[in-house]
N, C-alpha and C positions, 0 to 999 in steps of 0.2 A: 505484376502486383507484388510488389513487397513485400514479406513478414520478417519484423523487429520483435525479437526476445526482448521482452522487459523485465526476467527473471535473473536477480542476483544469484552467482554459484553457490551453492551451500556445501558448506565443508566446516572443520572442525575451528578455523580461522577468522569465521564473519565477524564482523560488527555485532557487537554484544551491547546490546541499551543496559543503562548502567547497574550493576547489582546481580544482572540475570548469571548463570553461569551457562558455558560454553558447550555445545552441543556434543553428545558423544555417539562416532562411528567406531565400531569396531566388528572388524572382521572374525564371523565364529566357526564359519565353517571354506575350505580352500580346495581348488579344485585338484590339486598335486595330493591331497592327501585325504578327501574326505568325496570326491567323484564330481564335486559344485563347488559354487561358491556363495556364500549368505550373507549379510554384514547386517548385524543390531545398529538401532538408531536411537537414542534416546536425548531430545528435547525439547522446548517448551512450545506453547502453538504459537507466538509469537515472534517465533525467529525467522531470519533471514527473509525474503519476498514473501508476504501473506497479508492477509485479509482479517480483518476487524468485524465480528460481530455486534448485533447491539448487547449481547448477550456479557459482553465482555467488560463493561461498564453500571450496566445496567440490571436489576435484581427483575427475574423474571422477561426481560427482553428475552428475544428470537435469538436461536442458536443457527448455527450457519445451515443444520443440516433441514431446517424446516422452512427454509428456501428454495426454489425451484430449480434446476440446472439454468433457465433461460436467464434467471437476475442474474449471474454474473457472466453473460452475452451482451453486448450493445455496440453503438454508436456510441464515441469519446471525443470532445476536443481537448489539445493540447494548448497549455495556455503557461507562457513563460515570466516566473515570477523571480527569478536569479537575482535580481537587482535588488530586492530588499533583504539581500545578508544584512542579519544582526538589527532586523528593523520591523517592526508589523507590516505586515500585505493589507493597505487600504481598499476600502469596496471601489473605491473608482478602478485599482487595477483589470476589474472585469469589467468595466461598462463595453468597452470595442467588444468584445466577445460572448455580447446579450442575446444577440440572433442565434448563433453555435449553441451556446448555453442551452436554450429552449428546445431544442431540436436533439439534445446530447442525454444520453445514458451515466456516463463518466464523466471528472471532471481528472483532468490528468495534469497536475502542477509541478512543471520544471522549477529544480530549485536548484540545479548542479550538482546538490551532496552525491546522486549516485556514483561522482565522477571519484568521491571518497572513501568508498565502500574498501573496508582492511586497513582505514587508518584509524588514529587516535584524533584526527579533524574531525570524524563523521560525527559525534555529537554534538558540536559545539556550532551555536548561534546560524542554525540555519534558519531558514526565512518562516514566518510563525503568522497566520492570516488573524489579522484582527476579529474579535467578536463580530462584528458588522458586517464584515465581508464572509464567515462563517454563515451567517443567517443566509447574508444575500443568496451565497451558492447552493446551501438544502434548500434554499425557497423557490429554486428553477425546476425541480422535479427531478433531479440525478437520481439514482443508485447509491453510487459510492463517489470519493473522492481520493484518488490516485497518488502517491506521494512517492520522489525519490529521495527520501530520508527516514527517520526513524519513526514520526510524528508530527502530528497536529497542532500537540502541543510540544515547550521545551521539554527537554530532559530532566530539568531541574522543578518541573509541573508538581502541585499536592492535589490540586483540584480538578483539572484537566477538562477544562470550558472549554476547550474544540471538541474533543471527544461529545463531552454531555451536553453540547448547543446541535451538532449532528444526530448522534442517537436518539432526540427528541424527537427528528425527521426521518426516524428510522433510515436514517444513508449511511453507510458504510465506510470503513478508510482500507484502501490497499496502500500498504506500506513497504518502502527498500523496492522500489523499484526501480531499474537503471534505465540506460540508452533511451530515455525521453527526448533529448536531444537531435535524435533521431527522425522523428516522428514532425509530419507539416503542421503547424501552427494557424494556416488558414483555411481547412477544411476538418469534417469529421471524419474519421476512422472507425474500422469495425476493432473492439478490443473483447477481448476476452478473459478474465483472472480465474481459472474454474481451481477451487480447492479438493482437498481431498475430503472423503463424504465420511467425516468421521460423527458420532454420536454426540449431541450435547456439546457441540464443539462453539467455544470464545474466540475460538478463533483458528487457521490454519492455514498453511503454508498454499501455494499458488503457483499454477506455473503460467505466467502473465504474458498475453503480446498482442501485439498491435500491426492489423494489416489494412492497406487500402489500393 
């Protein structure tokens, strides 16, 4: 039985979505001098591999932590949408994958950028699901929807209609996922994205994978 990390490295170097600033490690206590070792961590809950609350868009939506451990356990299919760099993802791109759909927890959409993750590519024109095709996939019964890029929507988003066409179906986004590529494309998978169980949280970091 296979298990695939789908969790990007986090270090002081990721992929910064535009404006945010860069995560800070630093080492405050060393084991040569102080008996251990401790390192401060200080960044925003939307960095590197994490998860999208509704809370996060939404006034008054559900914080991740008044979720049950089990929502973020399921059944995923993987569904490869690579082919529309720089173009919307039409709802027919799911029609083959309406039986999986139905039966799925996750909706896990290859788009290649993971393969970008530390460049100055990873923002730019990755593949962006049309309104229609948004509706179509919360209207299957998922959880969340999977992403190995920054976002739902562009970077250059004011309004952020994937975001608030999802959060309306209370589903979720895990974002900056990688090695979906990995992962079979014509069966479901068990995945898992379990965040850390912080207070009041819009959102937080994930350590994501996928086994079958």
């Amino acid at each position: 039985m296979p298990y695939i990390d789908l969790t990007q490295p986090f270090n002081q170097s990721i992929s910064l979505y535009p404006g945010s600033k860069p995560p800070v490690i630093k080492s405050t206590h060393r084991v040569a001098t102080d008996g251990c070792a401790v390192k401060h961590f200080s960044f925003n809950s939307h960095q590197g591999t994490h998860i999208d609350a509704v809370a996060h868009m939404k006034e008054g939506g559900k914080t991740l932590d008044e979720l049950p451990i089990e929502y973020f356990l399921g059944k995923a299919i993987t569904i490869d949408i690579s082919e529309y760099a720089t173009r919307l993802v039409p709802k027919t791109a799911f029609d083959q994958h309406i039986e999986n759909l139905q039966l799925a927890d996750f909706a896990l959409l290859y788009t290649s950028w993971g393969k970008k993750w530390g460049t100055l590519n990873y923002a730019d024109d990755f593949p962006i699901l049309s309104p229609e095709a948004m509706h179509f996939l919360c209207q299957q019964n998922i959880k969340a929807i999977g992403l190995d890029c920054f976002s739902p929507d562009p970077v250059t988003s004011i309004d952020f209609e994937n975001h608030h066409i999802a959060f309306s179906y209370e589903v979720l986004f895990v974002e900056n996922l990688c090695n979906l590529e990995l992962l079979p494309t014509d069966q479901l998978i068990n995945f898992q994205c379990l965040p850390m169980k912080i207070e009041d949280a819009d959102g937080a970091p994930v350590r994501a994978m996928g086994h079958w």
